[in-house]
FIVO-390631 format. One record per residue: x, y, z of N, C-alpha, C in turn. Coordinates in Angstrom, 1 decimal. Example, Ala and Ser with C-alpha at 12.3 -4.5 7.8 and 13.67 -1.06 7.14 Angstrom:
2
n.X,n.Y,n.Z,ca.X,ca.Y,ca.Z,c.X,c.Y,c.Z
13.2,-5.7,7.8,12.3,-4.5,7.8,13.2,-3.3,7.8 $
12.8,-2.2,7.1,13.7,-1.1,7.1,12.9,0.0,7.9 $
This chain:
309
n.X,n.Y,n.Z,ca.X,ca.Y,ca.Z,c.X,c.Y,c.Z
162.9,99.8,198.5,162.4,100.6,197.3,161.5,101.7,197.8 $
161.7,102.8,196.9,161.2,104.0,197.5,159.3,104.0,197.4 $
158.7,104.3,197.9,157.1,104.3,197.8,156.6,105.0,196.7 $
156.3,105.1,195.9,155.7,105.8,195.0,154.7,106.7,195.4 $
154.3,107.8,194.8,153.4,108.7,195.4,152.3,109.0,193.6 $
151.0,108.3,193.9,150.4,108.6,192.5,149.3,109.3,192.6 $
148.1,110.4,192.1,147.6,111.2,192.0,146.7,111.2,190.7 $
145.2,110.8,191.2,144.4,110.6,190.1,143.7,111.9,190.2 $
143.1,112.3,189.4,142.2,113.5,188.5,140.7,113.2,188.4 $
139.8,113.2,188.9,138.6,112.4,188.6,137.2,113.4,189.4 $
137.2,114.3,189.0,135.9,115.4,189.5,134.5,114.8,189.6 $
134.1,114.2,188.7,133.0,113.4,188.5,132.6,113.6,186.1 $
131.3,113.1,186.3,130.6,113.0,186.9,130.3,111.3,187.3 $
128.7,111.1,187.9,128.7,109.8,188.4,128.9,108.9,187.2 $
128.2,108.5,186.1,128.4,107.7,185.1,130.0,107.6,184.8 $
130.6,108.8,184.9,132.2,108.5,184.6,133.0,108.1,185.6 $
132.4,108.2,186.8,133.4,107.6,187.8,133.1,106.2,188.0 $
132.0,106.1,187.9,131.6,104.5,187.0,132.2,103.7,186.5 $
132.7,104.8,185.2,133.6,104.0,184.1,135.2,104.4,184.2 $
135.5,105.1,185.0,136.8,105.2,185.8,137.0,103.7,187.0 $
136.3,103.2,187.0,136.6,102.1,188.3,137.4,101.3,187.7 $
137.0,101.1,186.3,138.4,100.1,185.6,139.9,100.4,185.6 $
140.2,101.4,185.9,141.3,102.0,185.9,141.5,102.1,187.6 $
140.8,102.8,188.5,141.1,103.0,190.1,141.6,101.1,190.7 $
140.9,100.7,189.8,140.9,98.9,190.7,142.9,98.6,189.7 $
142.5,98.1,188.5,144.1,98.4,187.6,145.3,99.1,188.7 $
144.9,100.0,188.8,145.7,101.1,188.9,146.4,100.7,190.7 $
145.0,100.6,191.6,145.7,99.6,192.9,146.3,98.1,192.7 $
146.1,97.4,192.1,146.4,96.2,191.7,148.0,96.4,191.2 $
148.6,97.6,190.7,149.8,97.3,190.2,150.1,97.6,191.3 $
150.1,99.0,192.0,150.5,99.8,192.8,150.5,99.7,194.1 $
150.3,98.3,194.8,149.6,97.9,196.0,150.3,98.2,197.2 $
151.6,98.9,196.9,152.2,99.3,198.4,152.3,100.9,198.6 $
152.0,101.1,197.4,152.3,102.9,196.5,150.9,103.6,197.4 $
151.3,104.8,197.6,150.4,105.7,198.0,149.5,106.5,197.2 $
148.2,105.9,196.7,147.5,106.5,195.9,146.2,107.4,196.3 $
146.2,108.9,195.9,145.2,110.0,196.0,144.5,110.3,195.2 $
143.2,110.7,195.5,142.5,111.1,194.2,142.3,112.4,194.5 $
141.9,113.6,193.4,141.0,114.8,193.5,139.6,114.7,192.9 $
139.0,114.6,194.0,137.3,114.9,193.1,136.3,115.7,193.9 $
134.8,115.6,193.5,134.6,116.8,193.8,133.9,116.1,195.1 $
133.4,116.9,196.0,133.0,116.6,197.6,131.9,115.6,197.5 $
130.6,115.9,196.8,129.6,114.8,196.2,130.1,113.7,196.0 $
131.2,113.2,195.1,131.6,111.8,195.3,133.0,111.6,196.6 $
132.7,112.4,197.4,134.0,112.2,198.5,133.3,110.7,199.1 $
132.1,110.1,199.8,132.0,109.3,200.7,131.8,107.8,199.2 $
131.4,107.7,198.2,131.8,107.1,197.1,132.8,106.6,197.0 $
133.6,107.4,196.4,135.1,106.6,196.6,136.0,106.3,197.8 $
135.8,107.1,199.1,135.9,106.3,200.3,135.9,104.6,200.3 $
134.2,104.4,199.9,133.6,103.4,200.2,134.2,102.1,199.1 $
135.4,102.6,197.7,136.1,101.9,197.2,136.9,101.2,198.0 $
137.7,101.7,198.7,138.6,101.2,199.8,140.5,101.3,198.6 $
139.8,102.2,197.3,141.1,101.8,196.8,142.1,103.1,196.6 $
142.1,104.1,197.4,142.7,105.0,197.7,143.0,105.6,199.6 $
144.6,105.9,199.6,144.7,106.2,200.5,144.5,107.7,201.4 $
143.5,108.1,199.6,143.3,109.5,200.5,142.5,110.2,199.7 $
141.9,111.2,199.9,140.7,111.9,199.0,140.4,113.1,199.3 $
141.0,113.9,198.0,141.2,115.0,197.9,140.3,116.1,196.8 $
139.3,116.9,198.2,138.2,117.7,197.7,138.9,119.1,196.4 $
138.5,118.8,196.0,138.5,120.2,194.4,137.2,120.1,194.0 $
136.4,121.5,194.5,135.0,122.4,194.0,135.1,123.5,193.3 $
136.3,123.4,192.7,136.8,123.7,192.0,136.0,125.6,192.2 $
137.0,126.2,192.7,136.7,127.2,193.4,138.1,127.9,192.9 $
138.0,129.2,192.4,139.3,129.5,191.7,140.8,129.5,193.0 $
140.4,130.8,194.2,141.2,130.6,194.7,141.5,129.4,195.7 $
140.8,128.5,196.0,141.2,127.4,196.5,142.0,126.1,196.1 $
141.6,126.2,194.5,141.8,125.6,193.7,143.3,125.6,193.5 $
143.7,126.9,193.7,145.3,127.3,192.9,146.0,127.1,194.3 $
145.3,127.3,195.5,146.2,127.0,197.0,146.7,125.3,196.5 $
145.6,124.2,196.3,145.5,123.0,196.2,146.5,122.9,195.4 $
146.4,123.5,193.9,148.0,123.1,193.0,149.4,123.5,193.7 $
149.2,124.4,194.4,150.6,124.5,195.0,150.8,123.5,195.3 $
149.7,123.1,196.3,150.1,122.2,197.4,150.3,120.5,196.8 $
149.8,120.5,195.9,150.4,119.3,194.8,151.7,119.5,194.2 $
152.0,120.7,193.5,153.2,120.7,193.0,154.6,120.8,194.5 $
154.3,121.0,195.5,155.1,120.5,196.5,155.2,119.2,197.0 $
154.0,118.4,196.9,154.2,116.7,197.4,155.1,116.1,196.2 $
155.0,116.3,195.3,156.0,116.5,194.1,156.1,114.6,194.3 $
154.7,114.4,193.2,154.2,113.2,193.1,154.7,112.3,192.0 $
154.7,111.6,191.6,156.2,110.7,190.7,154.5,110.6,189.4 $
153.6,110.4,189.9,152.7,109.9,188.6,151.5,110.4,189.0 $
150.8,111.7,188.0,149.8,112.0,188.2,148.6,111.7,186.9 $
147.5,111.5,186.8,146.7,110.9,186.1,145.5,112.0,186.0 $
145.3,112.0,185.0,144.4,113.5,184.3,143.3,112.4,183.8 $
142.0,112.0,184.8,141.1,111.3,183.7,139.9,112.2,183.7 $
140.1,113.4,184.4,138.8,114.4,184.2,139.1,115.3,182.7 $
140.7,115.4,182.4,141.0,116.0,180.5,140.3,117.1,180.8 $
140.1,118.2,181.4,138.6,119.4,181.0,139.8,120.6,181.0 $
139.4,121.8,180.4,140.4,123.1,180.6,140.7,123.3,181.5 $
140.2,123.3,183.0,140.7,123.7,184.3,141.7,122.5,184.9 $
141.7,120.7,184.3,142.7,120.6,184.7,144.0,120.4,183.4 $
143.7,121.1,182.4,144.8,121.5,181.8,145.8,122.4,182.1 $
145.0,123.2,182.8,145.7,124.0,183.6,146.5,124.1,184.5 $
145.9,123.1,185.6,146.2,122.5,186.6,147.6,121.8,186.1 $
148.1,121.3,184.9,148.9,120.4,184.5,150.0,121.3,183.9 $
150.0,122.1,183.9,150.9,123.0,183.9,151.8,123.4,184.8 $
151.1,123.5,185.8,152.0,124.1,187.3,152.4,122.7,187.3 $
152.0,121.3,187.4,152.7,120.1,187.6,153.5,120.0,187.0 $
153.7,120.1,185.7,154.8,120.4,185.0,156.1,120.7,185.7 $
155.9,122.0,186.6,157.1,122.3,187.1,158.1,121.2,187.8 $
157.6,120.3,188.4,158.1,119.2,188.5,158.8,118.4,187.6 $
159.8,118.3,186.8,160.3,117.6,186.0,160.3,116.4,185.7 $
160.1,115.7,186.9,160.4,114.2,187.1,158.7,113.5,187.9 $
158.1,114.9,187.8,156.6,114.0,187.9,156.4,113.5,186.3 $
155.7,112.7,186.4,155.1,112.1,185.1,153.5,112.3,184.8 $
152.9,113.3,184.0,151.9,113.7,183.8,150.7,112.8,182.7 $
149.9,112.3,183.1,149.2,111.2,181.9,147.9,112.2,181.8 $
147.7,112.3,180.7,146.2,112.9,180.0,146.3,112.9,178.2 $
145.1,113.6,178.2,145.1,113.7,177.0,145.1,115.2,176.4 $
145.4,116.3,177.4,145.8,117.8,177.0,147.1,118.0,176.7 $
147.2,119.1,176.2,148.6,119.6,175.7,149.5,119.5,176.7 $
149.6,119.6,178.1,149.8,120.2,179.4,150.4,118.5,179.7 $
150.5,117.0,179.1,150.8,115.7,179.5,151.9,115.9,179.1 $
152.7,115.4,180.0,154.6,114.6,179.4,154.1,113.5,178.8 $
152.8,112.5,179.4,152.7,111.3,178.6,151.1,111.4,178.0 $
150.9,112.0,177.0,150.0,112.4,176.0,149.4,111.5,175.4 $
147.9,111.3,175.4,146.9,110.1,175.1,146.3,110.7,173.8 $
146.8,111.0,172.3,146.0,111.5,171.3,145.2,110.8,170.8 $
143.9,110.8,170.8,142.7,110.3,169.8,141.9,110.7,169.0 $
141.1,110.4,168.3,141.0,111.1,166.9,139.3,112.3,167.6 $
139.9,113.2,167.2,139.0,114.2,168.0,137.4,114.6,167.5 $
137.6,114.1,165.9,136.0,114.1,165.0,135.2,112.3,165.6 $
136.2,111.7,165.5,135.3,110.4,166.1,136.2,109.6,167.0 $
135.5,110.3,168.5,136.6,110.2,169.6,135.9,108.5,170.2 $
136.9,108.5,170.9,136.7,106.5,171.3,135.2,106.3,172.6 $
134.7,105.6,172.5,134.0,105.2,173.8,134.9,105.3,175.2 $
133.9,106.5,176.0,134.7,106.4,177.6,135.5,105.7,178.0 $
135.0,104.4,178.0,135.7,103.1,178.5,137.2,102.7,177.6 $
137.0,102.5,176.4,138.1,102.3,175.6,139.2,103.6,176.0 $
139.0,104.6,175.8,139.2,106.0,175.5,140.1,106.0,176.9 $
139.6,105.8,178.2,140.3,105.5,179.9,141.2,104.4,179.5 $
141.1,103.4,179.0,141.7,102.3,179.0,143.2,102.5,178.6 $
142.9,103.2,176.9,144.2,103.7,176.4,145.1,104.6,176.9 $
144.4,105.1,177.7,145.3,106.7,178.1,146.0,106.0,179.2 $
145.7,105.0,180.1,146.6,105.0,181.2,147.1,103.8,180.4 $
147.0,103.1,179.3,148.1,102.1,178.5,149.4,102.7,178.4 $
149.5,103.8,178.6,150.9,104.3,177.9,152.0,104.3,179.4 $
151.0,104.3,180.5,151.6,103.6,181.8,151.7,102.6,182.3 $
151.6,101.4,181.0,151.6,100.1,181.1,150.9,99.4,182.1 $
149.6,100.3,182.1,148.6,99.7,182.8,147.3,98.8,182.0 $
147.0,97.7,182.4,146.2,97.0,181.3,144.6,97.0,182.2 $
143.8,97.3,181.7,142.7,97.2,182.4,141.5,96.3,181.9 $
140.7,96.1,182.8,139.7,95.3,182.4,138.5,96.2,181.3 $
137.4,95.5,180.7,137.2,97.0,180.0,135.8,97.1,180.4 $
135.5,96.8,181.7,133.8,97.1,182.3,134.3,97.3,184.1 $
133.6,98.2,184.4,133.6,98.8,185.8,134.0,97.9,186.7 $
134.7,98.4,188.1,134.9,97.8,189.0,133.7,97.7,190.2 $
132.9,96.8,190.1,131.8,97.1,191.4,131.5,96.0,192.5 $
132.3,95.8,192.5,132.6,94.6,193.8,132.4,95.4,195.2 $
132.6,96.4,195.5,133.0,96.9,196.6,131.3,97.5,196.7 $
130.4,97.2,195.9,128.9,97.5,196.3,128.2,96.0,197.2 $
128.7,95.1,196.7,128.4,94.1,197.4,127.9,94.0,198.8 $
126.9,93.9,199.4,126.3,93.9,200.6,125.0,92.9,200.9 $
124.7,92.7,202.0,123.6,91.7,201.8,122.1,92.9,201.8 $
121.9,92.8,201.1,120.0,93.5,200.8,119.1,92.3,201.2 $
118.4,93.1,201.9,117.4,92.5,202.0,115.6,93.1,201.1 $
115.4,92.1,200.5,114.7,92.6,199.1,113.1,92.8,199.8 $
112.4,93.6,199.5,111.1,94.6,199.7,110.3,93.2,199.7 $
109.1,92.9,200.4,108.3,91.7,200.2,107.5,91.7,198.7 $
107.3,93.0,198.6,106.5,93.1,197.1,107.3,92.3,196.2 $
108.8,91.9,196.1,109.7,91.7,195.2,110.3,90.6,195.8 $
110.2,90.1,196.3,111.0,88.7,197.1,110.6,87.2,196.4 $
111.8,86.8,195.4,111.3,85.6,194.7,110.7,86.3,193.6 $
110.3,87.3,193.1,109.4,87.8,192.1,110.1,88.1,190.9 $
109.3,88.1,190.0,109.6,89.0,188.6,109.6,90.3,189.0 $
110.8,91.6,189.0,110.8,92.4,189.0,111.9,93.2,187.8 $
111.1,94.2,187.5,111.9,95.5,186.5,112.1,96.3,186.8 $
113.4,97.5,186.6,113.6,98.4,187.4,113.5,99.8,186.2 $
113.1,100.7,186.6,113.0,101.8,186.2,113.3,103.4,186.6 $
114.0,103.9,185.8,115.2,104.4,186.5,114.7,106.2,185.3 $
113.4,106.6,186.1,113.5,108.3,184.8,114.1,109.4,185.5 $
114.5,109.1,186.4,115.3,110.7,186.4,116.7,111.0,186.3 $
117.2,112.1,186.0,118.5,112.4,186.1,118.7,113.8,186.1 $
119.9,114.3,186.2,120.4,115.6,186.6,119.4,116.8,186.2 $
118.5,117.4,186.9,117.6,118.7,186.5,118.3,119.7,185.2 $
119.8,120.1,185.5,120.4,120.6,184.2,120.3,119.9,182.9 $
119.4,118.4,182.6,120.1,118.1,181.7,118.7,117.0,181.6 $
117.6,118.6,181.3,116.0,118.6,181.2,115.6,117.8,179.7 $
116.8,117.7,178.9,116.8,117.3,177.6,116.9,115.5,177.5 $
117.7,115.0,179.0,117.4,113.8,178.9,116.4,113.0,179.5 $
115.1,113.9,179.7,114.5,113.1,180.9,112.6,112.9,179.8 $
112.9,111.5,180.1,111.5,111.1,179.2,110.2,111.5,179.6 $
109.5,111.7,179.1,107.8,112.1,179.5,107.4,111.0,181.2 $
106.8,111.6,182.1,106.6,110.8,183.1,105.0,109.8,182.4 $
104.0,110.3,181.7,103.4,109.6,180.9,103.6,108.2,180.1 $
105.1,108.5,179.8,105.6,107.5,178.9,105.8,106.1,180.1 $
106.7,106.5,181.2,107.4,105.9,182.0,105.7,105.0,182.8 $
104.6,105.9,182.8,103.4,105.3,183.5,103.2,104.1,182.2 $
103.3,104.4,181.1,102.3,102.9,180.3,103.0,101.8,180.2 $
104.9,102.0,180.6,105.6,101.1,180.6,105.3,100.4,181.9 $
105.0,100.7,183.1,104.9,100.0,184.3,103.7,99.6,184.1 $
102.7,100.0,183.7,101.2,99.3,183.7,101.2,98.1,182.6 $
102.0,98.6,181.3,102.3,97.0,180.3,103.0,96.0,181.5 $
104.2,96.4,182.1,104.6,95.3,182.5,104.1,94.1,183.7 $
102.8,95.2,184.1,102.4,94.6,185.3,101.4,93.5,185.1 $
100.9,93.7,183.7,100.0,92.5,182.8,101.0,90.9,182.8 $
102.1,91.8,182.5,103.0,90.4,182.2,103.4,89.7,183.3 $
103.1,90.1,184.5,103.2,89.7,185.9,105.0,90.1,186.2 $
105.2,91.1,185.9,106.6,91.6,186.5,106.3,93.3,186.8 $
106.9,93.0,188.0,106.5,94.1,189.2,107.5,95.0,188.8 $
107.1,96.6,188.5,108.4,97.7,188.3,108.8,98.4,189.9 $
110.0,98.4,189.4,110.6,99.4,190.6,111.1,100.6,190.3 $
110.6,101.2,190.8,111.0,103.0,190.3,112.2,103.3,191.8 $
113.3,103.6,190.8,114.2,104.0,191.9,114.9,105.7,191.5 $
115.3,106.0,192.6,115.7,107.5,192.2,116.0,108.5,194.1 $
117.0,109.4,193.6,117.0,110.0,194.6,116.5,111.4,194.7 $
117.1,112.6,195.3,116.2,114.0,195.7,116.4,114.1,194.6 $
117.1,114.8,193.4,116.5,115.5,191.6,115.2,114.6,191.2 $
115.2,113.3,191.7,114.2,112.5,190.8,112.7,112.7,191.9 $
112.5,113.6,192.2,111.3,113.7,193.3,109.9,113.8,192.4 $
110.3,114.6,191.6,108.9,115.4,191.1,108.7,114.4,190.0 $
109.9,113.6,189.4,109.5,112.9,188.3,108.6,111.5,188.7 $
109.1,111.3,190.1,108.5,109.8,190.6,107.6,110.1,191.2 $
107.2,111.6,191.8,105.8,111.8,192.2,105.1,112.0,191.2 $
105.2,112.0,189.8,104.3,112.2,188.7,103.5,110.9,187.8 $
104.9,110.1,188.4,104.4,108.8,188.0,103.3,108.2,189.0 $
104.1,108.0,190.3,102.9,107.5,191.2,101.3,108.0,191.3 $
101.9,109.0,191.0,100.5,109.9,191.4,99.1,109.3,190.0 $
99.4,108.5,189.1,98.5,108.3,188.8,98.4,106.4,187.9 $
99.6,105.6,188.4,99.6,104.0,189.0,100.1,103.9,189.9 $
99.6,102.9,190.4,100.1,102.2,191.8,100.5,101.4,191.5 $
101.0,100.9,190.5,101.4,99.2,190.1,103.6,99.4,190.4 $
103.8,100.3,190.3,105.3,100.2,190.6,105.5,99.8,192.4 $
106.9,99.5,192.5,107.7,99.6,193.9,108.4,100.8,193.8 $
108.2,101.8,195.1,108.8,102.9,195.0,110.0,102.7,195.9 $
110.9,103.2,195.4,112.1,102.7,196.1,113.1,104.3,196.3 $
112.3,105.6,195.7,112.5,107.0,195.9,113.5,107.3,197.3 $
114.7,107.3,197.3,115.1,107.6,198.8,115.9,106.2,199.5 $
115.3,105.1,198.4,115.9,104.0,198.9,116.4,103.4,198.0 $
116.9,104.0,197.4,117.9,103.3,196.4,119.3,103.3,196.2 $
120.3,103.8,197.0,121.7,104.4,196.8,122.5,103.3,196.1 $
123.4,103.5,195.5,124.5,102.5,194.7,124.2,100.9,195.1 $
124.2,100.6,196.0,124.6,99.4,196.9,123.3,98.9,196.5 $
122.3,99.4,196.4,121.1,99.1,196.4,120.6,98.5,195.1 $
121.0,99.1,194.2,120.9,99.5,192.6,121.6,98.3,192.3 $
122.8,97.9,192.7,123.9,96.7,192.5,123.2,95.9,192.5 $
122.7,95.5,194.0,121.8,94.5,194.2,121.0,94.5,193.3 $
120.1,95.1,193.3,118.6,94.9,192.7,119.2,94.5,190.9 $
119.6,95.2,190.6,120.2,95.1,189.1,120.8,93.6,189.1 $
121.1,92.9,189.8,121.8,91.2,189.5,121.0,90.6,189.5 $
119.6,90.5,190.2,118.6,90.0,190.0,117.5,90.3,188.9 $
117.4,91.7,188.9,116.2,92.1,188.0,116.1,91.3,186.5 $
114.7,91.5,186.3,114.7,91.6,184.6,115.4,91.5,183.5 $
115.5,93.1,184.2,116.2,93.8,183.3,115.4,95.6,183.6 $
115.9,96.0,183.3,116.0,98.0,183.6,115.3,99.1,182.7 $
115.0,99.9,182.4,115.0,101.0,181.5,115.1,102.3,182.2 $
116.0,103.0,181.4,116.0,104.1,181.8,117.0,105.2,180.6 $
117.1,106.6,181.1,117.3,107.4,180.1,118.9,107.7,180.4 $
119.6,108.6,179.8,121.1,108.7,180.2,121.8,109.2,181.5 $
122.0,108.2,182.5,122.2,109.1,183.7,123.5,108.2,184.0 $
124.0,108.5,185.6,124.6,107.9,185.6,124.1,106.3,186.4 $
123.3,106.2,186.8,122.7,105.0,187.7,122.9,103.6,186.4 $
122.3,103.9,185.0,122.0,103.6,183.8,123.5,102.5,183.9 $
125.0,103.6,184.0,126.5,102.8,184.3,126.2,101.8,185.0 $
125.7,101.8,186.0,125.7,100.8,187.3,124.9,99.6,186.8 $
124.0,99.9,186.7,123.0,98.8,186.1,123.8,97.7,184.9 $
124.0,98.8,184.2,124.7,97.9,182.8,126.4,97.4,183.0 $
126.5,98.0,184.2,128.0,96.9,184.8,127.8,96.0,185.5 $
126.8,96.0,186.2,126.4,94.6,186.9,126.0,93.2,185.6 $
125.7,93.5,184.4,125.4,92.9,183.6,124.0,92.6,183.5 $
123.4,93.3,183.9,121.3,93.3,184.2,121.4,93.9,182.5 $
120.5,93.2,181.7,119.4,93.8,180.5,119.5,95.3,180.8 $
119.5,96.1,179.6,119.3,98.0,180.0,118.9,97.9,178.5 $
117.8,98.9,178.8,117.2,99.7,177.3,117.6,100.9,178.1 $
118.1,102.2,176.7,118.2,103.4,177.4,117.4,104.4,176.0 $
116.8,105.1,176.9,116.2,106.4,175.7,116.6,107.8,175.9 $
116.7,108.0,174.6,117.7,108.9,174.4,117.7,110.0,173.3 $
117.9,111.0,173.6,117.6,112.2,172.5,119.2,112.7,172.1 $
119.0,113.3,171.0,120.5,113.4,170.4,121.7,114.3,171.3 $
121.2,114.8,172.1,122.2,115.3,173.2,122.6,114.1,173.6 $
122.7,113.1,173.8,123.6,112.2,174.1,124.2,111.5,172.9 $
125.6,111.3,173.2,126.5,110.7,172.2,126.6,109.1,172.4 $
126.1,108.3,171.6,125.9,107.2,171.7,126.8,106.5,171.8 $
127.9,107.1,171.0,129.1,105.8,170.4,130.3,106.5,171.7 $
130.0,107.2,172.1,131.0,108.0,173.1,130.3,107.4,174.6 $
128.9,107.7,174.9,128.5,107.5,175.9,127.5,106.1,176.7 $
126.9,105.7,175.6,126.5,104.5,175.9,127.2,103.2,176.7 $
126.8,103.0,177.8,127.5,101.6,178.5,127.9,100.6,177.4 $
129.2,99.5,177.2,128.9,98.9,176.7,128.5,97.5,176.6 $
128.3,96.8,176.1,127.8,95.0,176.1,126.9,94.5,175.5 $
126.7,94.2,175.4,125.6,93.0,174.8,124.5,92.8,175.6 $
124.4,93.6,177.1,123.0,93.5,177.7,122.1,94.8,177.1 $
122.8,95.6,176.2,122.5,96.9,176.3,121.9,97.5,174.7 $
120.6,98.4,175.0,120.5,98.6,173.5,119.5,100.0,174.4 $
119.2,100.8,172.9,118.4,101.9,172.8,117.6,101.9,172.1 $
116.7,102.9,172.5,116.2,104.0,171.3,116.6,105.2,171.3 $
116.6,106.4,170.3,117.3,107.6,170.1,116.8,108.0,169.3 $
116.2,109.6,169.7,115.3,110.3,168.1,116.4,111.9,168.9 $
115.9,112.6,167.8,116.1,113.9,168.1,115.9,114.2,169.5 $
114.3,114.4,169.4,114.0,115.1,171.1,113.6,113.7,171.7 $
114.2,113.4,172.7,113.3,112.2,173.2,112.1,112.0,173.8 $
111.2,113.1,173.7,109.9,112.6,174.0,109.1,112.2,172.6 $
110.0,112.2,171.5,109.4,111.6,170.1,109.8,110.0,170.0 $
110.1,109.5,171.3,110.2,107.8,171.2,108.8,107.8,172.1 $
108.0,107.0,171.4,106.7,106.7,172.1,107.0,105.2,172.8 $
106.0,105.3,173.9,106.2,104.1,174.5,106.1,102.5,173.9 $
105.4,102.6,173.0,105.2,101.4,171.9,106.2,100.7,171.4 $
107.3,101.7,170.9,108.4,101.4,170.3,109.3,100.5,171.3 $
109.2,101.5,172.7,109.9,100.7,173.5,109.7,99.3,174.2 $
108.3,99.4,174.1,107.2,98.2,174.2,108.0,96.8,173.6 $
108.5,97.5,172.5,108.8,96.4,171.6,110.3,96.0,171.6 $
110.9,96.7,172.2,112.2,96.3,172.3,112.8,96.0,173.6 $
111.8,96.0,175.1,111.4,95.1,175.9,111.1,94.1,176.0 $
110.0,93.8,174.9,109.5,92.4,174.5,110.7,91.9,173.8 $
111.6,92.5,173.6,112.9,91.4,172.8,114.0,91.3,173.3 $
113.8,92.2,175.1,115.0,91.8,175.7,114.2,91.0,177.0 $
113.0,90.6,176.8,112.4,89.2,177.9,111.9,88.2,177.5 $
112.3,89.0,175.7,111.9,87.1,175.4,109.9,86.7,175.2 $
109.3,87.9,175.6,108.1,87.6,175.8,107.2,87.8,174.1 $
């Protein structure tokens, strides 16, 4: 039997490659002798490496002329099944030249698919459901919460936190996207309430989250700073044990609430709830207009209802 040659679409961002894992794991599980590639962007190149479920990984920074060298060079491997789960205008485009191929089989949800995923466009499905359907029509059945097994590592946990009550706290996210990032004030009364209750916060975050976690510390000491030491693997860990979490819409927020850890998320109306929220039954919010109009109180109280206290 001939090897199959398949070709995922997946640019980022981190929350969605997240919620793409249900589909990359699916997707090797059918395909287990088949040669599978992805295109994404360089930032998540050593990420999905570290999946172990592709046989190759293929940078798009999406850079005009390099971009269009790359589609040649796709429409000549002249791949049997290509998978569009990035959907955006540039790879609609991109899905055109593939076209030329007759006998590739194109999956998305743009005009530009041989195998076309339509959903209702005023009230479009949750990410997760929304990925699930679109590669259904390739009689792929997926599970409907992230693949994160491959974070699995032994940690060794901070002494401040070993055996302990700890909560994790998660305020920063992407500097472009100034609209989801909660007051660092706010994030201080939450770590000082919880340190009454005898559960130790951990503030985790990487370089964008610098100035937000130096704003916090800079005026308690009661958190674990974990700034710099937190990467995926880390987050896994600590999130199977913890509490339980808070944080605003980012993508770490995915990770947490696929491990099955408790998450409160806050949230201003730039995010779409029913589209973007993780989902399960560990998971709840608050959401106002601007999100620095959720005071910490409120959230006070919907902490206290996800510890039971």
């Amino acid at each position: 039997m001939n090897q199959k040659k398949i070709l995922v679409i997946k640019h980022g961002s981190l929350g969605d490659i997240i919620s793409a894992t249900l589909v990359f794991k699916s997707l090797r599980d059918k395909f287990k002798n088949d040669k599978i590639h992805i295109i994404t962007s360089s930032k998540y190149k050593n990420l999905l490496e570290t999946t172990n479920l592709f046989d190759k990984i293929i940078i798009d920074n999406r850079n005009i002329i390099l971009s269009f060298i790359l589609v040649l060079k796709i429409v000549f491997y002249k791949y049997n099944i290509i998978i569009d789960l990035q959907n955006s205008q540039r790879t609609m485009l991109y899905g055109f030249f593939f076209r030329i191929n007759k006998s590739t089989i194109l999956n998305g949800t743009r005009i530009s698919a041989s195998l076309r995923y339509n959903y209702n466009k005023i009230n479009p499905p949750h990410v997760v459901d929304g990925l699930a359907n679109q590669v259904k029509l390739l009689n792929l059945n997926c599970d409907k919460k992230p693949y994160l097994q491959w974070l699995e590592f032994k940690y060794i946990f901070p002494n401040e936190i070993t055996n302990k009550k700890y909560f994790i706290i998660n305020p920063g996210c992407s500097k472009k996207n100034i609209r989801k990032r909660w007051d660092p004030i706010y994030f201080i009364v939450i770590c000082d309430y919880l340190l009454t209750k005898n559960i130790k916060p951990v503030l985790i975050g990487s370089f964008d989250d610098q100035e937000i976690i130096k704003s916090i510390t800079s005026k308690t000491k009661s958190p674990l700073n974990l700034l710099h030491k937190s990467p995926l693997n880390v987050i896994f860990a600590l999130s199977k044990k913890a509490e339980g979490a808070l944080s605003n819409d980012t993508g770490p927020a995915h990770l947490i609430a696929g491990t099955g850890c408790k998450i409160h998320l806050v949230l201003s109306n730039f995010s779409k709830v029913s589209k973007v929220v993780p989902k399960g039954n560990n998971v709840s919010y608050t959401q106002k207009q601007s999100i620095n109009d959720i005071k910490p109180s409120e959230v006070i109280l919907s902490l206290n209802k996800m510890l039971k206290i």
